[in-house]
N, C-alpha and C positions, 0 to 999 in steps of 0.2 A: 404349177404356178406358185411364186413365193408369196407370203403375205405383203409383201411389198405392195407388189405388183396388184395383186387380187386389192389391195386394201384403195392403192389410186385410182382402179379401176371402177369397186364402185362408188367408192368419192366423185369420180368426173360422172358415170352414169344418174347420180343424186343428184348431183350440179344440173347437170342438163334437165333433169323431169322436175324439178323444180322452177328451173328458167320458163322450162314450156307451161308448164301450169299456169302460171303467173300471167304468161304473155297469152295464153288460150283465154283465161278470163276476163283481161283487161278487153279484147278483142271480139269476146260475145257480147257484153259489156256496150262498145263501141258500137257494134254490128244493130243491136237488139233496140239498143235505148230504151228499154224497159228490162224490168227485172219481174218474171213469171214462174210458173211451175215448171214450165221446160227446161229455163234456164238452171231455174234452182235445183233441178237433176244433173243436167251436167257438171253443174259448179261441185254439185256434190262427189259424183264421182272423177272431178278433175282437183279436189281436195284430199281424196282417199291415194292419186295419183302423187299429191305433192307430199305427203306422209309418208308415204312408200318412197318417197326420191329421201327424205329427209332421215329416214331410217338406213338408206344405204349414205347416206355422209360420214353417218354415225361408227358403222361396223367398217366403214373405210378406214376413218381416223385411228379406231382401236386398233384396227389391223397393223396401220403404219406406227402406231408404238414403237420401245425399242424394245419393250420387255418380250415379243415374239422371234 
């Protein structure tokens, strides 16, 4: 796989678990109409999920460089 490639790939993969984050939270949010300790666990590890998307945007971007 070229850096290229591997570098878009987890760019889009970062993009999306970011997207879903976002739209999971706004959505429990919605769902719950109250904000509790259950939620505040999942919020939590649906923030650990949107860090780990935003970590691969990251190593995507370097990858597509030119200097690789």
């Amino acid at each position: 796989m070229t850096p290229e490639l591997l570098g878009r790939t987890l760019q889009t993969i970062g993009e999306v678990m970011v997207a879903y984050t976002a739209i999971m939270v706004h959505f429990r949010f919605w769902k719950e109409h109250k904000i509790d300790k259950d939620v505040f666990a999942v919020m939590k590890k649906e923030q650990t999920f949107g860090v780990i998307g935003i970590v691969f945007l990251i190593i995507g971007y370097i990858l597509e460089l030119p200097i690789f």
